[in-house]
C-alpha positions in Angstrom: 12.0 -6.4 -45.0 14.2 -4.7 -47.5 13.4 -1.3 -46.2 13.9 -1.6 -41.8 16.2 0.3 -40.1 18.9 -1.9 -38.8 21.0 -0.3 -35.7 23.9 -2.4 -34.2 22.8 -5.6 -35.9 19.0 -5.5 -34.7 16.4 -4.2 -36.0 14.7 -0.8 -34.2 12.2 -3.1 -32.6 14.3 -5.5 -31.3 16.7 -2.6 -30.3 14.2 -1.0 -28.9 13.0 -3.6 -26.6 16.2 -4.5 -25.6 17.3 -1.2 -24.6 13.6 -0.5 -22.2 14.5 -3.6 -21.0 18.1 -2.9 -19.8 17.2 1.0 -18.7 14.6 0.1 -16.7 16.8 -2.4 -15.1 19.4 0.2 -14.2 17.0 2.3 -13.0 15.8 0.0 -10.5 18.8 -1.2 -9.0 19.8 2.6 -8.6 16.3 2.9 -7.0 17.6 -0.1 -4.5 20.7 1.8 -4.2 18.5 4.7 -3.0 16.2 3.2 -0.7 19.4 1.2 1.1 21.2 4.5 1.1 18.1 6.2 3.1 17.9 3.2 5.6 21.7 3.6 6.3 21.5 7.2 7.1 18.1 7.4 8.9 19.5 4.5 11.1 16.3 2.6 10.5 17.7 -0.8 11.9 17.0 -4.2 9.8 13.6 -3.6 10.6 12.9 -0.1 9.5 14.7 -0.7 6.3 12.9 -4.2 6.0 10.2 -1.8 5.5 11.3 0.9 3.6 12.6 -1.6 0.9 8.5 -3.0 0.5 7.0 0.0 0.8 9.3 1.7 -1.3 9.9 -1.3 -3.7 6.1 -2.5 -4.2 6.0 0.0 -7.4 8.9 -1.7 -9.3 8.0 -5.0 -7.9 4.3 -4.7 -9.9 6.4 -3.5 -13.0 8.4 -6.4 -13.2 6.0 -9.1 -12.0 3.7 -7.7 -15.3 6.5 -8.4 -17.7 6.8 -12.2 -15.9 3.1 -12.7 -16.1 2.7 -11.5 -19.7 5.6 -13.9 -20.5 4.4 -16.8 -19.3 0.6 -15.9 -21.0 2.4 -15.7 -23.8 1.3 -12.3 -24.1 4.6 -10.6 -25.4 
């Protein structure tokens, strides 16, 4: 305990874990921001972009509904 690197008050686990956790967060509401920005400018009506955000989205949606699943195993 004497010897861990300690960066902005955490250690470089915690920091670590923290900061995945808030990138990959950004990078999926840019993805969003992507995926509404493609609907708006193929003119894809409510229903087209209905469809564009779960076909699009299913990859991101898996990601985070592992990191719910583990939590509430108790995995993490």
């Amino acid at each position: 305990m004497g010897n861990e690197v300690v960066m902005f008050g955490l250690t470089l686990e915690e920091f670590e874990s923290l900061a995945l956790k808030v990138g990959f967060t950004v990078l999926i509401l840019y993805m969003l921001f992507i995926i509404g920005n493609l609907a708006k400018e193929s003119k894809a009506g409510k229903y087209g972009a209905m469809w564009m955000f779960i076909g699009l989205g299913l990859g991101f949606v898996g990601f985070v509904s592992k990191a719910l699943i583990q939590k509430l195993m108790g995995i993490e």
